[in-house]
C-alpha positions as CSV (number, residue, x, y, z in Angstrom):
1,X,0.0,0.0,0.0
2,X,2.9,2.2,0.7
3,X,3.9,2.4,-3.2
4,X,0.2,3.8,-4.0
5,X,0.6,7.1,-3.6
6,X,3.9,7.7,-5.4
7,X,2.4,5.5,-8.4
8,X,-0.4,8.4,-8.5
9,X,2.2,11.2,-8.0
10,X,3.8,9.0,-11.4
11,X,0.5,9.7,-12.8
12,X,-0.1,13.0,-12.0
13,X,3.4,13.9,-13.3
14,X,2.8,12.1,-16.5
15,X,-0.3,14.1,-16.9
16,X,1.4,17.1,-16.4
17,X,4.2,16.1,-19.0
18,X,1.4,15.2,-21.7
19,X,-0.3,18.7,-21.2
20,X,3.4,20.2,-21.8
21,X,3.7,18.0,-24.2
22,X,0.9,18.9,-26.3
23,X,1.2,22.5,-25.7
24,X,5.3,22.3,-27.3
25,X,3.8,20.4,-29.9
26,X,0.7,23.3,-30.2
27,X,3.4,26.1,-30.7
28,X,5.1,25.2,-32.7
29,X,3.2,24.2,-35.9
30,X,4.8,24.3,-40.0
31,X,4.8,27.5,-41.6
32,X,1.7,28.3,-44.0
33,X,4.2,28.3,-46.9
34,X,6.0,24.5,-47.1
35,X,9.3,24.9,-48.5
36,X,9.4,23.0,-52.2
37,X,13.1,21.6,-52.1
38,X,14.7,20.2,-49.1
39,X,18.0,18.6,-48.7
40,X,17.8,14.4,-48.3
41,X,19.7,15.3,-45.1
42,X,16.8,17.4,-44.1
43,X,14.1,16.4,-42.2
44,X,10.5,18.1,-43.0
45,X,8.9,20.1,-39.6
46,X,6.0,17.4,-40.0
47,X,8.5,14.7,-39.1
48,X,9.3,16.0,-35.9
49,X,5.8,16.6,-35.0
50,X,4.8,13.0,-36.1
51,X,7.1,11.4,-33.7
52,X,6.7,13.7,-30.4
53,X,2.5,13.3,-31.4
54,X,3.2,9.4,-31.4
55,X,5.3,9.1,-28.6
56,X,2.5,11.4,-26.4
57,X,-0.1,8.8,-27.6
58,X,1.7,5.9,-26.7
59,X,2.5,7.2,-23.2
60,X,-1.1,8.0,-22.8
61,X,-2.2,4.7,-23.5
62,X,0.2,3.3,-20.9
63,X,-0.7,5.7,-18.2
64,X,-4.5,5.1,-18.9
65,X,-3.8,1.1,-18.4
66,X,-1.6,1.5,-15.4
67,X,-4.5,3.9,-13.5
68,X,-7.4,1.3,-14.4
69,X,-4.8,-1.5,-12.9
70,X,-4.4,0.4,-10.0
71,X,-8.1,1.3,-9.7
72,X,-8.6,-2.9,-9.6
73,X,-5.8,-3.0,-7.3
74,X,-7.1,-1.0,-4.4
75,X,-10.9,-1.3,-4.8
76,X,-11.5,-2.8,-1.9
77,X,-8.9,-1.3,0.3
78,X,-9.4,2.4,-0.8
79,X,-12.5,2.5,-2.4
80,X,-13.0,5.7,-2.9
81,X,-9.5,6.6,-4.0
82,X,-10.3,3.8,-6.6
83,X,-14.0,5.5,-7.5
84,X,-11.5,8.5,-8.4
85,X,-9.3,7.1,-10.8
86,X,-12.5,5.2,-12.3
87,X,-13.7,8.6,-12.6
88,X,-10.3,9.5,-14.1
89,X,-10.7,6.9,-17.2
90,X,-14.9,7.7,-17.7
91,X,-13.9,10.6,-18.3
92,X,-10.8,10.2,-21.0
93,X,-13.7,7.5,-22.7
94,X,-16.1,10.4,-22.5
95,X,-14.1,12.9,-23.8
96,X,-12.3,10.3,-26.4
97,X,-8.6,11.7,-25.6
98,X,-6.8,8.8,-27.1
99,X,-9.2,9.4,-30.3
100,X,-8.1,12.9,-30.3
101,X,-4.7,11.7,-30.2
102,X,-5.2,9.5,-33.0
103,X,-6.9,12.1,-35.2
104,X,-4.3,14.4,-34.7
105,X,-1.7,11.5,-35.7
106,X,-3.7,10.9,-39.1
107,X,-3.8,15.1,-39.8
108,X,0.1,15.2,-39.3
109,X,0.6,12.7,-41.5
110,X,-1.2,14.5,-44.1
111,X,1.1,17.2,-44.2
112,X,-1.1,19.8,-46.0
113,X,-1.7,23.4,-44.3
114,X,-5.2,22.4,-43.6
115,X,-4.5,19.2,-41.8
116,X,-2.0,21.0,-39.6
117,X,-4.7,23.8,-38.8
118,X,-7.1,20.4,-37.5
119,X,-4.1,19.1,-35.7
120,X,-3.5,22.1,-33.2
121,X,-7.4,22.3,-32.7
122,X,-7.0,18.5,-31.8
123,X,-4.2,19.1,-29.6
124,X,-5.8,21.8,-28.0
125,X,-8.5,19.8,-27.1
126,X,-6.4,17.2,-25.7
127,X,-4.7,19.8,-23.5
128,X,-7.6,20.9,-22.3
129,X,-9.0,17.0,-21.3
130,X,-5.6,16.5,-20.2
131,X,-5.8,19.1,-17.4
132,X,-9.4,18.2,-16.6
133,X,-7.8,15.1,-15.9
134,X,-5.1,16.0,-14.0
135,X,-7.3,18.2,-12.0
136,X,-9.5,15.1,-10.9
137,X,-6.5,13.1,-10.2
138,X,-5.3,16.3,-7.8
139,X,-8.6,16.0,-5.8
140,X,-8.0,13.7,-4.0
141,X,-7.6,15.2,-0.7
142,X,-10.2,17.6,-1.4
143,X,-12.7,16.2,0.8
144,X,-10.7,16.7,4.1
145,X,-9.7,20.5,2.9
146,X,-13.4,20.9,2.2
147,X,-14.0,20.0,5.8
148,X,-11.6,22.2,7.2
149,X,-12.4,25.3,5.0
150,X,-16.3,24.9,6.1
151,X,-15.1,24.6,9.6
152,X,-12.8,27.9,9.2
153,X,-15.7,29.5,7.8
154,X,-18.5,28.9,10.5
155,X,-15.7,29.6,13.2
156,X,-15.1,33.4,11.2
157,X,-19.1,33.6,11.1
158,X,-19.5,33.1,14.7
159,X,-16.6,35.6,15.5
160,X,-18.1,37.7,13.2
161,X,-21.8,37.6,15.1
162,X,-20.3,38.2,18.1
163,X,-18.6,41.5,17.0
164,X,-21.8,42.6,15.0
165,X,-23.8,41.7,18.4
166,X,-21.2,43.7,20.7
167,X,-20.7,46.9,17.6
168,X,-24.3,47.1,17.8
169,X,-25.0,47.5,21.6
170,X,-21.9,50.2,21.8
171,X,-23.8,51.8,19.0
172,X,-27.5,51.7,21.2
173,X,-25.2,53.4,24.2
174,X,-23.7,55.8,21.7
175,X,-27.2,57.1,20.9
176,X,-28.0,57.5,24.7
177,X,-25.9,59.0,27.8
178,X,-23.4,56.6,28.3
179,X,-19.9,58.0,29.7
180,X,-18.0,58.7,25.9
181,X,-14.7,57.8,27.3
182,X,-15.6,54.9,28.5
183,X,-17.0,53.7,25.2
184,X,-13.8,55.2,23.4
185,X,-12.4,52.6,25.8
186,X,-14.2,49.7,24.5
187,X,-14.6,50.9,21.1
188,X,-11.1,50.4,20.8
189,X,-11.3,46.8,22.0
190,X,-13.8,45.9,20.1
191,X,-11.5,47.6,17.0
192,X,-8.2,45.4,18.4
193,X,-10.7,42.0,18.3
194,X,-11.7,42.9,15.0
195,X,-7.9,43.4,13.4
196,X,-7.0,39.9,15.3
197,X,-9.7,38.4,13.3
198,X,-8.2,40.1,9.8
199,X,-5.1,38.8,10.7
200,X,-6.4,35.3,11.6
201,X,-8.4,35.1,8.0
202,X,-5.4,36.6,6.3
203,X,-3.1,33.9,7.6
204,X,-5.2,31.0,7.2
205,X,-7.0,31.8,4.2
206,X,-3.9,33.6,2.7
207,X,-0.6,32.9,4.0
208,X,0.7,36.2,4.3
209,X,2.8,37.8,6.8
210,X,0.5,39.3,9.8
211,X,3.1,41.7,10.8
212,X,2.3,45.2,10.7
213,X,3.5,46.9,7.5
214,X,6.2,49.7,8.3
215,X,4.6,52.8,6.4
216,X,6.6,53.4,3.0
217,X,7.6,57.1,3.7
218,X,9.4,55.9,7.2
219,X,13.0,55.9,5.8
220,X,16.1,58.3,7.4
221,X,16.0,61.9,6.9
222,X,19.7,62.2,5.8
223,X,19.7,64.0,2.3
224,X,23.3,64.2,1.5
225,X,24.6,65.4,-1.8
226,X,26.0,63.3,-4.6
227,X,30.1,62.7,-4.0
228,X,30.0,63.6,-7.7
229,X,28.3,67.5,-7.0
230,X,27.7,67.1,-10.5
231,X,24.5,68.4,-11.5
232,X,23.2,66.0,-13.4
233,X,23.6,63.7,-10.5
234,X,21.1,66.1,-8.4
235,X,19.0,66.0,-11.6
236,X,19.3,62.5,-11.6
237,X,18.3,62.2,-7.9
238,X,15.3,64.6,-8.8
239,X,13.9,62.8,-11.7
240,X,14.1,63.7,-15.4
241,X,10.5,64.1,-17.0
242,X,11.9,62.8,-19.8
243,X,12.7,59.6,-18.0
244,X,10.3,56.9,-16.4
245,X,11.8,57.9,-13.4
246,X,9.4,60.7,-13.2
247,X,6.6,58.1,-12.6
248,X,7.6,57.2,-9.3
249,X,7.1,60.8,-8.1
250,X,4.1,61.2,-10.1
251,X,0.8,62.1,-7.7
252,X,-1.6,61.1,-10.3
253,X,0.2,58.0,-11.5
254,X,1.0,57.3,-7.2
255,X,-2.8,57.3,-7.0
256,X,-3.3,55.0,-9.5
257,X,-1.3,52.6,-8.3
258,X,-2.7,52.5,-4.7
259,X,-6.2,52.6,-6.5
260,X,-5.3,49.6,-8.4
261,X,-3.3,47.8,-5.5
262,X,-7.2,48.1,-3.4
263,X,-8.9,46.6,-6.4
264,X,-6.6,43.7,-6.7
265,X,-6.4,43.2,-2.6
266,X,-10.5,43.2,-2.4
267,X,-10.9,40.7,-5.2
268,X,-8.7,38.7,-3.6
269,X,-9.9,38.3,-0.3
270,X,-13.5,40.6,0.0
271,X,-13.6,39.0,3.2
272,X,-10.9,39.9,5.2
273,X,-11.0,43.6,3.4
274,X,-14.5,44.3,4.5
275,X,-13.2,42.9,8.0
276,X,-10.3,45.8,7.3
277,X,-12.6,48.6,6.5
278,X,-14.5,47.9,9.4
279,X,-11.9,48.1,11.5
280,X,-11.0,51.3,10.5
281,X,-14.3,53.0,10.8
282,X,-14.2,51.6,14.2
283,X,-11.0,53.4,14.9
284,X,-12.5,56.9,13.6
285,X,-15.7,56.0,15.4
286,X,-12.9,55.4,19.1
287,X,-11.2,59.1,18.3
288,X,-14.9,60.9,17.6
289,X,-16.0,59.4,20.7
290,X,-12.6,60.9,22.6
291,X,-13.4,64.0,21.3
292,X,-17.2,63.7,22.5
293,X,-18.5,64.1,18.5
294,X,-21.5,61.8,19.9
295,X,-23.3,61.8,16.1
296,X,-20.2,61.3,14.1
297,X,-19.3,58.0,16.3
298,X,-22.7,56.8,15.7
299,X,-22.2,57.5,11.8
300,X,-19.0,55.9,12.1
301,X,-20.4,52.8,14.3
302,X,-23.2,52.5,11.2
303,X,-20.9,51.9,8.6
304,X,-18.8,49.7,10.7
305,X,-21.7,47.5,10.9
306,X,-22.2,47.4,7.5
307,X,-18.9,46.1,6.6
308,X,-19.0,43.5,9.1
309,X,-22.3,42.7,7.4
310,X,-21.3,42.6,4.4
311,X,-18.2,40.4,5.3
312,X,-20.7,38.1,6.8
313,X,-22.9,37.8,3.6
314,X,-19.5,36.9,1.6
315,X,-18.8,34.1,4.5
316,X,-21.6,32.5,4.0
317,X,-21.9,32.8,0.4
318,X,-18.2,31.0,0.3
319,X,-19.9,28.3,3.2
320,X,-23.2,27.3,0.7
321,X,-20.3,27.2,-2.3
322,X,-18.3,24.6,-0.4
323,X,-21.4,22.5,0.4
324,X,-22.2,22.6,-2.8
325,X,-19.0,21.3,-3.8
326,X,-19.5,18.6,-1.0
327,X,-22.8,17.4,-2.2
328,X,-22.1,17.2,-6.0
329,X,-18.4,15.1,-4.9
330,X,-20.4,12.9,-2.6
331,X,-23.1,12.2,-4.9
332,X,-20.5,11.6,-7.4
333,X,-18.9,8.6,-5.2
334,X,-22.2,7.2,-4.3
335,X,-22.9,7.0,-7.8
336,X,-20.0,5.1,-8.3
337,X,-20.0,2.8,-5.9
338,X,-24.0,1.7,-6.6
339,X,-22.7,0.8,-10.0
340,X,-20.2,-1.3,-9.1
341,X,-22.6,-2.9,-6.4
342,X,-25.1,-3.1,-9.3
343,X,-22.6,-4.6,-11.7
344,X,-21.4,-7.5,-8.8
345,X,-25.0,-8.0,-8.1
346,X,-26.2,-8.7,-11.6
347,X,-23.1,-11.1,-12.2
348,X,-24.2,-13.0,-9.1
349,X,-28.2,-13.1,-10.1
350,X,-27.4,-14.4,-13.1
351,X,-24.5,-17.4,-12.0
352,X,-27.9,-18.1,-9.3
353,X,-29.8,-18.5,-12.4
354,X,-27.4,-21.0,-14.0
355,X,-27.1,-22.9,-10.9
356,X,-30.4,-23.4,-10.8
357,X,-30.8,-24.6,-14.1
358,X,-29.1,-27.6,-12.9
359,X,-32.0,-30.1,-11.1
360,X,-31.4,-30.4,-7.2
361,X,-30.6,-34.3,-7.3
362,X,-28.2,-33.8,-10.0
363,X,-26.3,-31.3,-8.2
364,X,-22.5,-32.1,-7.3
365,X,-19.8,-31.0,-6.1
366,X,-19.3,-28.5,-8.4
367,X,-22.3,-27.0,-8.0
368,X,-21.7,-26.3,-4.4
369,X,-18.1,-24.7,-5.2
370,X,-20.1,-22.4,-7.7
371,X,-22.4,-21.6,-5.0
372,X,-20.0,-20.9,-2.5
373,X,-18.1,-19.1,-4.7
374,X,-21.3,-16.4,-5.8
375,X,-22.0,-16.3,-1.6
376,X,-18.4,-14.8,-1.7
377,X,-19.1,-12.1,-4.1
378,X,-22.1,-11.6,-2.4
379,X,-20.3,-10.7,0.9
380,X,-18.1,-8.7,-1.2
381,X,-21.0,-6.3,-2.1
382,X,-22.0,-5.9,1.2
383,X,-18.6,-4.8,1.7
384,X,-19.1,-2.4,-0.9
385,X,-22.8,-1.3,0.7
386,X,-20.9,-1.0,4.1
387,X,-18.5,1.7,2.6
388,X,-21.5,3.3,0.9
389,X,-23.6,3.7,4.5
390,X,-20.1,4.9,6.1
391,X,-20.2,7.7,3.3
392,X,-24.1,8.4,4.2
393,X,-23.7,8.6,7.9
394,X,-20.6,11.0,7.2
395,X,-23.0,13.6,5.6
396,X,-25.9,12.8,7.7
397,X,-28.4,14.5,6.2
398,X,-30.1,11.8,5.2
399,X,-33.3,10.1,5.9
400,X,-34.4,7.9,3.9
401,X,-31.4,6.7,1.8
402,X,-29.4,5.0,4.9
403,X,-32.6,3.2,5.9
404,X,-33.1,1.9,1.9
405,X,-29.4,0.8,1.7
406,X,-29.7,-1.1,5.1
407,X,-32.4,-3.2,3.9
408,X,-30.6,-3.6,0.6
409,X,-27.8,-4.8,3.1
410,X,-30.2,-7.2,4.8
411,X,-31.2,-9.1,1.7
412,X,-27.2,-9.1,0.7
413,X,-26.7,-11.1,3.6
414,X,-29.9,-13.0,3.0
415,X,-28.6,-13.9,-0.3
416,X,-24.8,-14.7,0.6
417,X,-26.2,-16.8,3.7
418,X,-28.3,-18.7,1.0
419,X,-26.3,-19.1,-1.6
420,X,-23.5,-21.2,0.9
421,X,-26.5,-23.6,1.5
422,X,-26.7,-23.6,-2.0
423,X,-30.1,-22.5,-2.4
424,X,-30.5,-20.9,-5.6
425,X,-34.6,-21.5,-6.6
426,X,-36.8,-18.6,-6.3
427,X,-36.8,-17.4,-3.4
428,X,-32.9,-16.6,-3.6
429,X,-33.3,-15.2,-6.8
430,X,-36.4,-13.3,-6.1
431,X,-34.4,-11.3,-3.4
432,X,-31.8,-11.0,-5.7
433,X,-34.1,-9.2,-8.4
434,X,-35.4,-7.2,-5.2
435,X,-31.6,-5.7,-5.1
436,X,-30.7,-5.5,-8.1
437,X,-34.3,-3.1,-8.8
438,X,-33.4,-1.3,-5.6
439,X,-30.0,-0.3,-6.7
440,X,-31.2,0.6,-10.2
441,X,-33.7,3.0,-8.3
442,X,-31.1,4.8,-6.2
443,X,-29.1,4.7,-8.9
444,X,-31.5,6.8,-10.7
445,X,-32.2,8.7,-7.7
446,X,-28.9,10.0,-7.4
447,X,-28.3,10.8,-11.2
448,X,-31.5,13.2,-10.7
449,X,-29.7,14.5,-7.5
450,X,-26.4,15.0,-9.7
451,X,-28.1,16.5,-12.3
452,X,-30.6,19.0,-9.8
453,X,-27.3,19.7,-7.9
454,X,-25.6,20.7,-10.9
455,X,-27.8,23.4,-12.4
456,X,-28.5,24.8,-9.2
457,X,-24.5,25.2,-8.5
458,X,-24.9,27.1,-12.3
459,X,-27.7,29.0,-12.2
460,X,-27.3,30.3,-8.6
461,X,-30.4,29.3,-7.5
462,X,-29.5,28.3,-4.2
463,X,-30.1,31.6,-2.5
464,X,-28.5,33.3,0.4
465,X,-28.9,31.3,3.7
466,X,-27.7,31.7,7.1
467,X,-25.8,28.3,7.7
468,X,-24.0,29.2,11.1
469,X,-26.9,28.1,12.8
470,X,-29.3,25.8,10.3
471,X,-26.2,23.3,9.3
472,X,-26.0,21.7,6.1
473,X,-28.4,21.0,3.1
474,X,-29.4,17.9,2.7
475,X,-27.5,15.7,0.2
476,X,-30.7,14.5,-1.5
477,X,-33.8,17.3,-1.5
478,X,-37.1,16.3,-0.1
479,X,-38.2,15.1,-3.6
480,X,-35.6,12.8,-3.6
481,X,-36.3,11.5,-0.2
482,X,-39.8,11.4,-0.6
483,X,-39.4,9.5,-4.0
484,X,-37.0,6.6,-1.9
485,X,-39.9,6.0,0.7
486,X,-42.3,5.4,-2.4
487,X,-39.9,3.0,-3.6
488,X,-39.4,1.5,-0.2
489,X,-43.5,0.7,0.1
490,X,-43.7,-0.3,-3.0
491,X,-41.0,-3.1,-2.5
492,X,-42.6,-4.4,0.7
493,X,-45.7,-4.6,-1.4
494,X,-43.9,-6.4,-3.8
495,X,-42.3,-8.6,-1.4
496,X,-46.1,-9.5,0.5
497,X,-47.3,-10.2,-2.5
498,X,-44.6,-12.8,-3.2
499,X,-45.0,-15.0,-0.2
500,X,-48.5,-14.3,-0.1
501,X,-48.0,-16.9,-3.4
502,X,-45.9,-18.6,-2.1
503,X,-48.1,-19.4,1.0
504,X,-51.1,-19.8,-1.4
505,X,-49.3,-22.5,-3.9
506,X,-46.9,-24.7,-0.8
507,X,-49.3,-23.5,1.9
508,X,-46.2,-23.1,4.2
509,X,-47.3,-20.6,6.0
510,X,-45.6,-21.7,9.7
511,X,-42.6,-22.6,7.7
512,X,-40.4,-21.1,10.2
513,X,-38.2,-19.6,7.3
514,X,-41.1,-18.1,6.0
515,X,-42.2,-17.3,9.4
516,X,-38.7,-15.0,9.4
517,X,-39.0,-13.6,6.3
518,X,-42.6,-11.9,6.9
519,X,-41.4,-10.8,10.2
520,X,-38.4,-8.8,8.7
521,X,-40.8,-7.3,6.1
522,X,-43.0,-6.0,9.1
523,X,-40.0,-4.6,10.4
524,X,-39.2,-2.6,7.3
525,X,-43.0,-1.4,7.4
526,X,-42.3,0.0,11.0
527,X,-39.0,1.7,9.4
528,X,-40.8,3.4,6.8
529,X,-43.0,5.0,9.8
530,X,-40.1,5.9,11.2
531,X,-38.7,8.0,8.0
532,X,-41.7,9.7,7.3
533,X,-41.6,10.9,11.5
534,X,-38.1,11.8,11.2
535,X,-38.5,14.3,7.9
536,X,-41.8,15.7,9.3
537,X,-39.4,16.4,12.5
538,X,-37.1,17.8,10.4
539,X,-34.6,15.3,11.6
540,X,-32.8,15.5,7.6
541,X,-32.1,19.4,8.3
């Protein structure tokens, strides 16, 4: 396991190498007019471009086999590390890469100005799959820095409550008869708690220096002449208008720059620059206060408030953002783990089916090895649905969905326990079909989610809402959940109606396997209860 991570950094690096790769080959395409003789020594431009194109699609191909070994390799050891690199290889098939590369082969060959003018489009598409790739092989760790950033956040937006809260009463006592030095005195603090909390955003969020910033004019007042006395020195010291020197002591050109260097510090961190401005206004709010300007405090108090506001707003805009980013990644996995269970499950349903195909007399030994050998993979996909609840309960905004995949779990089990007996007739298979339908509908269930989650995240629709108290969204809306408790009754109905047959055709109703069976069924009817309870509690919120 130790030599897993350096094989990805390989990747990643490889990755990295093709995009370069491309790009070199990109820039440097033939001239529009060919030249018409050429030495035999002489190689033609197309040549060279032929065999760096050929080599890049050869060590494409090799990196795309290695990550789907690899993703075989750790599957059921790092799951979700392996749902990534599967990820990593749908999307080269999706986006055809090592097509691309073989179009762009065919053009170069060509040789004609036309071909090379398809070739760099080709390649430039390739570069641009190639970093898509690259950037989903980097995410890996994402998860654990989206936890931390969301925990950041709400910790800035409770500091940030508590310093609206306290800004707000020293305004109230502003407006009344409250001592003024006194609340110069606390202004102040309230100003200091403020810059700590600048500070603390500006190192977390963007490793810079804390330190107070010595003012640019503080340098020594010794103005001594040049050895030289030349003139021109002095001149030189002075600026020449005629040089760019004069730029430097330029006022209008001085205010640009500082104009510019405040557009390009609030873009980059709104945040901590509101938190800034606020600070300040708190400061000119402390010295009116010392100088017993009771109304232009107040004034000053108001607009502090609104930067901290607005600071607040941009928190929690940045907190929805990165649970949106949460949801669609989580979704993602789910999706890909249900297919894989999906995929296992249908293999085994349909060795059951072949087994069973074989009369129960005529059965040997072989027939048991199969069996035992399809109650194997069956435990291995509950291994698999283990993983997926451990994913579910990590999010746990979830109803309905954990209580689904548990009963999916249940029949696993049932199935896998049965299977070793070698019992493969109908009543195995039926619960077998009874997974297999469940996973195709929360497979669906989570495409919709995807696909809802998606065009929200574009279209902004999610709205501004105050998540420092209210928590998380839910993974899958109320639709969703709502839609997964239909399906839920409607296999327990399924189910009843099954043994009902079965009891009506054997009339085996005190069978005490039977007897089992309908009393797990009545406990999934009591769990359904207990889901629609929980989301009219609000329990998924």
């Amino acid at each position: 396991m130790r030599r897993i991570r350096p094989v990805i950094t390989i990747a990643l690096a490889a990755l990295a190498v093709l995009a370069a790769g491309s790009l070199r080959a990109q820039s440097t395409p033939p001239t529009k007019e060919l030249p018409v003789k050429k030495s035999p020594a002489e190689k033609p431009s197309a040549e060279s471009l032929l065999d760096q194109q050929q080599r890049l699609a050869k060590t494409f191909a090799q990196l795309e086999a290695e990550i789907i070994a690899l993703a075989d390799y750790i599957a059921s050891t790092n799951p979700q590390r392996a749902a990534m690199l599967r990820r990593a290889v749908k999307l080269s098939k999706d986006e055809n890469v090592s097509g691309s590369f073989a179009d762009a082969l065919q053009r170069l060959q060509g040789g004609r100005v036309k071909d090379f003018d398809a070739a760099i489009k080709n390649q430039q598409k390739i570069q641009d799959d190639l970093r898509a790739l690259l950037e989903l092989l980097s995410s890996e760790n994402r998860a654990k820095r989206l936890a931390s950033q969301k925990a950041r956040t709400r910790a800035y937006i409770k500091q940030i409550n508590r310093l609206i809260k306290q800004q707000q009463g020293l305004q109230g006592r502003a407006r009344g008869d409250d001592d003024l030095k006194q609340l110069a005195k606390q202004q102040k603090e309230l100003a200091k708690k403020t810059r700590e909390l600048a500070k603390e955003i500006k190192r977390n969020e963007e490793g810079g220096d804390t330190k107070e910033a010595k003012p640019k004019d503080a340098k020594p007042k010794d103005t001594a002449k040049p050895a030289s006395g030349n003139p021109k020195d002095s001149d030189a010291k002075k600026g020449d208008p005629k040089k760019g020197d004069a730029k430097k002591g330029d006022p209008k050109q001085v205010a640009k720059d500082q104009q510019q260097q405040s557009k390009d510090d609030e873009q980059s961190n709104p945040v901590r620059r509101r938190i800034d401005d606020a600070e300040k206004r708190m400061r000119e709010a402390q010295k009116k206060l010392e100088e017993a300007k009771r109304d232009g405090a107040v004034e000053d108090q108001e607009e502090a408030l609104r930067k901290l506001n607005k600071a607040l707003a941009e928190l929690e805009k940045i907190l929805r953002q990165l649970r949106e980013e949460e949801i669609e990644r989580t979704l993602v996995l789910l999706e890909a783990r249900f297919q894989r269970m999906l995929k296992m499950q249908d293999d085994v349903l349909r060795g059951t089916r072949r087994l069973d195909k074989v009369p129960e007399k005529e059965r040997q030994r072989d027939e048991e090895i199969e069996a035992g050998r399809l109650g194997r993979a069956e435990q291995r996909i509950v291994q698999e649905a283990d993983r997926a609840l451990a994913l579910l309960a990590d999010d746990g905004t979830v109803v309905a969905f954990p209580v689904a995949l548990r009963q999916v779990r249940e029949d696993m089990v049932e199935v896998a326990g049965r299977l070793a007996r070698v019992q493969v007739g109908p009543i195995t298979q039926g619960v077998e079909e009874d997974v297999v339908a469940a996973l195709e509908e929360m497979i669906a269930a989570l495409k919709i989610a995807i696909k809802d989650q998606g065009e929200k995240r574009r279209s902004g629709r999610s709205g501004r809402v105050s998540q420092a108290v209210a928590g998380d969204p839910p993974l899958v809306g109320i639709l969703g959940e709502l839609k997964m408790i239909r399906s839920l009754q409607v296999r327990v109905r399924r189910r009843t109606g099954r043994y009902q047959k079965i009891i009506a055709e054997h009339g085996q109703a005190q069978k005490p396997e039977l007897v089992e069976a309908l009393r797990r069924l009545a406990g999934r009817e009591l769990d359904i209860h207990r889901i629609v309870r929980d989301i009219d509690l609000g329990k998924n919120k």
